[in-house]
PyMOL commands that place a pseudoatom at each C-alpha (Angstrom):
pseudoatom trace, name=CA, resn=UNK, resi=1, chain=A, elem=C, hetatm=0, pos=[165.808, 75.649, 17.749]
pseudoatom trace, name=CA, resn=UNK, resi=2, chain=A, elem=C, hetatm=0, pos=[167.857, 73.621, 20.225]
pseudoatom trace, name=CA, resn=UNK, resi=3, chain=A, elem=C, hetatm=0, pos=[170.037, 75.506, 22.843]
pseudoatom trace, name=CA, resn=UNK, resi=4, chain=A, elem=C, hetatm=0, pos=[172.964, 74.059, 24.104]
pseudoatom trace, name=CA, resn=UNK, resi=5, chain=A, elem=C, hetatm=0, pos=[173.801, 75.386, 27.611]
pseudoatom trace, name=CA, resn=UNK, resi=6, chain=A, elem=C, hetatm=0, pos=[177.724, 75.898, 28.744]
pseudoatom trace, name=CA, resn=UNK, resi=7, chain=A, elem=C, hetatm=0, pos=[179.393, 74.885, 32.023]
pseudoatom trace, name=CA, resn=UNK, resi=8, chain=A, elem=C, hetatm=0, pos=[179.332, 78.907, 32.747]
pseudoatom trace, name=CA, resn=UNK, resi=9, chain=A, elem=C, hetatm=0, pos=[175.787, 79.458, 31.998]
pseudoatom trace, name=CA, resn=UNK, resi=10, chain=A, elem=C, hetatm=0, pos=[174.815, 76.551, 34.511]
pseudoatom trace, name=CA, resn=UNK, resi=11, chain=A, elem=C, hetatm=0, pos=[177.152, 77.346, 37.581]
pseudoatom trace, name=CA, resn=UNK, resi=12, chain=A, elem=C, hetatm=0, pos=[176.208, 80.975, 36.929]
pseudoatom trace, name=CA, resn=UNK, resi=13, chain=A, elem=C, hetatm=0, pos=[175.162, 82.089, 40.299]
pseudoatom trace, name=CA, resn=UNK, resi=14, chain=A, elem=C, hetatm=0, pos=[172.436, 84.838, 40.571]
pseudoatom trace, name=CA, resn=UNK, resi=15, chain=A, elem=C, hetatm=0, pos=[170.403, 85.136, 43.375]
pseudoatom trace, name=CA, resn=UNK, resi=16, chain=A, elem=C, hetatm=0, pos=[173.354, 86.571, 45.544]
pseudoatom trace, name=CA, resn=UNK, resi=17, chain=A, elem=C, hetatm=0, pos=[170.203, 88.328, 47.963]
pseudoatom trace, name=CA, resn=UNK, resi=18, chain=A, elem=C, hetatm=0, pos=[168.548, 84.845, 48.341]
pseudoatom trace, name=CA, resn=UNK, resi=19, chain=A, elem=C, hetatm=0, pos=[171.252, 82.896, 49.275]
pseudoatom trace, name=CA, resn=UNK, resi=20, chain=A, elem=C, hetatm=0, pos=[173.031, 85.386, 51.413]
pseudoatom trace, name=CA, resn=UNK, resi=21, chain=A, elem=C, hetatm=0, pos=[169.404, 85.862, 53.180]
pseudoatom trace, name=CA, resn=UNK, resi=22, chain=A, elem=C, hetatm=0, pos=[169.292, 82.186, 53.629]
pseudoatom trace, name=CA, resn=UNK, resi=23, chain=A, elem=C, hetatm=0, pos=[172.567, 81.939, 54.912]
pseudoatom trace, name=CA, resn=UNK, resi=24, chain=A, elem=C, hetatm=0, pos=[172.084, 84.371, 57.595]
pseudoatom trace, name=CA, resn=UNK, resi=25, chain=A, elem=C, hetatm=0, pos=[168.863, 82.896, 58.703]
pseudoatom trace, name=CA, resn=UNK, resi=26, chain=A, elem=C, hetatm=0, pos=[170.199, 79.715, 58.795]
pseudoatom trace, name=CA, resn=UNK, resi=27, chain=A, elem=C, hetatm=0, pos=[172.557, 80.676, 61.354]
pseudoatom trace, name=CA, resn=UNK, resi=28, chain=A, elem=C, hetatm=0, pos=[170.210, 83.011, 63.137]
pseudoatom trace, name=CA, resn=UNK, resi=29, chain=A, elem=C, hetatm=0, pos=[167.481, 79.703, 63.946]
pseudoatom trace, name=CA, resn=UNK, resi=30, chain=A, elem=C, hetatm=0, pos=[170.493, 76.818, 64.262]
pseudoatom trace, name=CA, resn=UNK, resi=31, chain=A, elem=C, hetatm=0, pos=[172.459, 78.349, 66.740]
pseudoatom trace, name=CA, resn=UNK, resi=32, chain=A, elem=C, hetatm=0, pos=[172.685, 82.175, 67.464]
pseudoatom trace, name=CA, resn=UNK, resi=33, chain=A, elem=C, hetatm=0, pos=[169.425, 82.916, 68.313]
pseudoatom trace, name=CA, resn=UNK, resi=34, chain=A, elem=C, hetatm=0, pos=[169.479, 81.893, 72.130]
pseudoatom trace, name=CA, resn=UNK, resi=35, chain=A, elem=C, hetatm=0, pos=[165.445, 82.245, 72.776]
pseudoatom trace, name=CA, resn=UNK, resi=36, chain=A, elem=C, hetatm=0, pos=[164.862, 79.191, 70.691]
pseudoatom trace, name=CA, resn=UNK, resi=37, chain=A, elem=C, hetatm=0, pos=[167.350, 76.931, 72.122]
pseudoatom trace, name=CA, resn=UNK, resi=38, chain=A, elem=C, hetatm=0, pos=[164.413, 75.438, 74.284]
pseudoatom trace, name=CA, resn=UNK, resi=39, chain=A, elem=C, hetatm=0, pos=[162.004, 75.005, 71.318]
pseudoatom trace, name=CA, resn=UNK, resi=40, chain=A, elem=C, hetatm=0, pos=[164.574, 73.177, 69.237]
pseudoatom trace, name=CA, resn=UNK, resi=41, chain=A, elem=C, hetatm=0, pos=[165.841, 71.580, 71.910]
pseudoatom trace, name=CA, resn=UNK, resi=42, chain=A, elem=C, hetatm=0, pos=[162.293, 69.866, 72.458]
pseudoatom trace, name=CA, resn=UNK, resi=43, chain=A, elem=C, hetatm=0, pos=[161.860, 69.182, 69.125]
pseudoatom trace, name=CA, resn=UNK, resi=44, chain=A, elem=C, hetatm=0, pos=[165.328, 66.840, 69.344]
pseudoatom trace, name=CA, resn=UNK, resi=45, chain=A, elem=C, hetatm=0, pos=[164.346, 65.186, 72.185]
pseudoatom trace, name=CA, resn=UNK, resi=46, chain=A, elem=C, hetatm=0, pos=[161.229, 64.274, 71.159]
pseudoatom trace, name=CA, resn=UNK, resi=47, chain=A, elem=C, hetatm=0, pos=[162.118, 63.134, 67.921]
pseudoatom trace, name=CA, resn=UNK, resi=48, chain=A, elem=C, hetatm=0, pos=[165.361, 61.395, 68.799]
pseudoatom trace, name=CA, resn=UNK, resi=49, chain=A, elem=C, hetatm=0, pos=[163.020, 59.484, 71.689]
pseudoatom trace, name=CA, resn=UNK, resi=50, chain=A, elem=C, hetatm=0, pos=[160.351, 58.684, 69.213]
pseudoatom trace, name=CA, resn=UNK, resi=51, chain=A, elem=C, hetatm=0, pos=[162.102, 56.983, 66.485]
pseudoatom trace, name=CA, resn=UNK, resi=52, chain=A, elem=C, hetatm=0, pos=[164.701, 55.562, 69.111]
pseudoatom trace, name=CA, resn=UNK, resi=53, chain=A, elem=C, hetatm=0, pos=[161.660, 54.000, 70.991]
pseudoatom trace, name=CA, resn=UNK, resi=54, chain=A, elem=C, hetatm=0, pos=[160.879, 52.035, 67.553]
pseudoatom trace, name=CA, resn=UNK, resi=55, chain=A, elem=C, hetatm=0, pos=[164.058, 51.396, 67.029]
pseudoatom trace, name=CA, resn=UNK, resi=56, chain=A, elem=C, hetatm=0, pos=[164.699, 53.336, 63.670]
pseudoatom trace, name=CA, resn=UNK, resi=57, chain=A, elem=C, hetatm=0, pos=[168.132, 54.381, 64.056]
pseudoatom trace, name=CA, resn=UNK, resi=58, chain=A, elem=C, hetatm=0, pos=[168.087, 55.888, 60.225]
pseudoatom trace, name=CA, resn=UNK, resi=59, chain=A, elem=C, hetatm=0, pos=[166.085, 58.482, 60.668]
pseudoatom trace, name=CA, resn=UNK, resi=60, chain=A, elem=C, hetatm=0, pos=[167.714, 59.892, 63.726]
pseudoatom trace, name=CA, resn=UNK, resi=61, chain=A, elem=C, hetatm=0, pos=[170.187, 61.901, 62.065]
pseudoatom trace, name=CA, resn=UNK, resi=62, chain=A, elem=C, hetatm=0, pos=[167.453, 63.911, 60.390]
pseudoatom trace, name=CA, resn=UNK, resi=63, chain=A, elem=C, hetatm=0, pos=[166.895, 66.166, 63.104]
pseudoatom trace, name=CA, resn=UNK, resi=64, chain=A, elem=C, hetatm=0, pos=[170.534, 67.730, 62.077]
pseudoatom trace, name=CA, resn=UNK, resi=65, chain=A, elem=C, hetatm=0, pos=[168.712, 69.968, 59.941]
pseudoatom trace, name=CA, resn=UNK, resi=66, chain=A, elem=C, hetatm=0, pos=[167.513, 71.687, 62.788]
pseudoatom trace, name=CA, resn=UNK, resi=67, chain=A, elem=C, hetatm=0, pos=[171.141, 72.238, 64.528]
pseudoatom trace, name=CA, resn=UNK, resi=68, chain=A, elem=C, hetatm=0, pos=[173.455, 72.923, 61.599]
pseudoatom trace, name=CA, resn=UNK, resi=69, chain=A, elem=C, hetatm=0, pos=[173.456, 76.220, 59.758]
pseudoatom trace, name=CA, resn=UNK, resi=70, chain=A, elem=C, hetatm=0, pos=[174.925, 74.047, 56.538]
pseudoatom trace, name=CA, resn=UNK, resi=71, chain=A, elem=C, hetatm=0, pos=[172.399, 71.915, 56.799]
pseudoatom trace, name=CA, resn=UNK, resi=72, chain=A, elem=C, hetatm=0, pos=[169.513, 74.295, 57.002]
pseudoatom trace, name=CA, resn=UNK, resi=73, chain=A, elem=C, hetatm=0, pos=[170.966, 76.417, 54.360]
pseudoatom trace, name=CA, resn=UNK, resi=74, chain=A, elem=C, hetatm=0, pos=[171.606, 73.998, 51.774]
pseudoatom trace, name=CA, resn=UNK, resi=75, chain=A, elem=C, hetatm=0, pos=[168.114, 72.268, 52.163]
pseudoatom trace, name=CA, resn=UNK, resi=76, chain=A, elem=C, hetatm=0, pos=[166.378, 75.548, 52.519]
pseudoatom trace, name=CA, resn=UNK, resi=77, chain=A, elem=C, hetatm=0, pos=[167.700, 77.146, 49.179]
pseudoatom trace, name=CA, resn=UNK, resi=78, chain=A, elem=C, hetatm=0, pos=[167.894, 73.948, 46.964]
pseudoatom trace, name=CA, resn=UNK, resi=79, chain=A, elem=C, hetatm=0, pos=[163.981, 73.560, 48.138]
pseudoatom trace, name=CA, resn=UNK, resi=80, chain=A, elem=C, hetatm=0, pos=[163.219, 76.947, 47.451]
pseudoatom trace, name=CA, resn=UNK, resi=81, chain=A, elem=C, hetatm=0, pos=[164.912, 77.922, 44.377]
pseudoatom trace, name=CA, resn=UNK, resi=82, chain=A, elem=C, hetatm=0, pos=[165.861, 73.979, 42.901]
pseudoatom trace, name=CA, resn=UNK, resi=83, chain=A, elem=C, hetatm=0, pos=[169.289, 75.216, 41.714]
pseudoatom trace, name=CA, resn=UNK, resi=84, chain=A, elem=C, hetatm=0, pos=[172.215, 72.747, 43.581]
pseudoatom trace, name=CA, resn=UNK, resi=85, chain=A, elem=C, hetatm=0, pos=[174.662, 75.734, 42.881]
pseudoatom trace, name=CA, resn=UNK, resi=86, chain=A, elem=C, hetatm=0, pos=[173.023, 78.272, 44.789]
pseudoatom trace, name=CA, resn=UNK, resi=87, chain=A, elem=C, hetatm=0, pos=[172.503, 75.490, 47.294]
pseudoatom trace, name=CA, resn=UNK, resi=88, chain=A, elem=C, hetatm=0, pos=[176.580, 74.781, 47.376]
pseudoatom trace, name=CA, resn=UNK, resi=89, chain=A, elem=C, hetatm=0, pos=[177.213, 78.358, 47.963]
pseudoatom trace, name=CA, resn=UNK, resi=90, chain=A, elem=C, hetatm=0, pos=[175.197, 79.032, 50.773]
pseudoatom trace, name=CA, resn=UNK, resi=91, chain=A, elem=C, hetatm=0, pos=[176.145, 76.155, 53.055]
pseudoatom trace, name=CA, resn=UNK, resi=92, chain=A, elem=C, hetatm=0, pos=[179.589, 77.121, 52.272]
pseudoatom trace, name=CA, resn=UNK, resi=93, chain=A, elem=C, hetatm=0, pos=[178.540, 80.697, 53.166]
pseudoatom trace, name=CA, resn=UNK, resi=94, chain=A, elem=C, hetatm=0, pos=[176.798, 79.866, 56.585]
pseudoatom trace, name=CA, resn=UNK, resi=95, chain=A, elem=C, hetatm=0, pos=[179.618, 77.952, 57.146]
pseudoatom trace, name=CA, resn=UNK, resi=96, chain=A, elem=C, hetatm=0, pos=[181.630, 81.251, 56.525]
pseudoatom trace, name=CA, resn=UNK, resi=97, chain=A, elem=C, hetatm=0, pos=[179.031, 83.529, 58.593]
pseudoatom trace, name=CA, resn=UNK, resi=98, chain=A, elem=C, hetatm=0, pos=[179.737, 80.779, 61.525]
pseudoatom trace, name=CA, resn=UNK, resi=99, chain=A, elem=C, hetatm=0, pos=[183.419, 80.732, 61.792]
pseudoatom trace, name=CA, resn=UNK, resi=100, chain=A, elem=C, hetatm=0, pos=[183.484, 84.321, 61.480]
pseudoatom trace, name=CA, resn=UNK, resi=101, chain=A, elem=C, hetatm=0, pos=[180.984, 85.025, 64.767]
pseudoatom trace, name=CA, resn=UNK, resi=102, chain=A, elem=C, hetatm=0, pos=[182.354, 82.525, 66.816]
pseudoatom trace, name=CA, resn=UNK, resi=103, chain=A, elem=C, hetatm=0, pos=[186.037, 84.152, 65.760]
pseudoatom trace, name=CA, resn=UNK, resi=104, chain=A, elem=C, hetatm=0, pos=[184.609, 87.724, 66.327]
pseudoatom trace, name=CA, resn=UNK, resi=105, chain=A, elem=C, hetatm=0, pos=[183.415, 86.272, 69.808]
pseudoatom trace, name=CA, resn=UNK, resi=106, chain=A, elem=C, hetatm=0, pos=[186.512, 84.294, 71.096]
for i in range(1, 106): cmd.bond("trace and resi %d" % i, "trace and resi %d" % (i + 1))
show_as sticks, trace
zoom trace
């Protein structure tokens, strides 16, 4: 028996927990969490220097993973659960979670 899937059955989003969780994390390591600024802050430097040093200039911007709460959301929940929909909605959402703190700040 074949099954046909719909458009709403495949952009169904369900793992609201999971990708709010990853969200929020994301944000917490990237930038809010002030104790590891100096551990992620090393890891940049050093991996800037080292594939600067051998002249690799592509893989220099892969260190944004590390210092974007998009970034690190998207990546993290595609990885984890393989669903690109889940992984849309919670960059947008640490997106969200970031403009909101830094407007709750200001």
């Amino acid at each position: 028996m074949q099954t046909t899937r719909t458009m709403e059955s495949i952009l169904q989003v369900n793992n609201w927990d999971l990708i709010i969780s990853g969200a929020l994390l994301a944000n917490f390591f990237t930038w809010y969490f002030r104790p590891l600024d100096g551990v992620r802050e090393y890891i940049v430097d050093k991996w800037v220097g080292f594939f600067v040093k051998r002249e690799w200039f592509w893989a220099v911007p892969g260190i944004k993973i590390l210092t974007c709460p998009k970034c690190l959301a998207f990546w993290s929940i595609l990885v984890y659960t393989f669903n690109l929909t889940d992984a849309i909605v919670a960059s947008v959402l640490a997106l969200a979670i970031k403009k909101f703190i830094k407007y709750v700040e200001s």
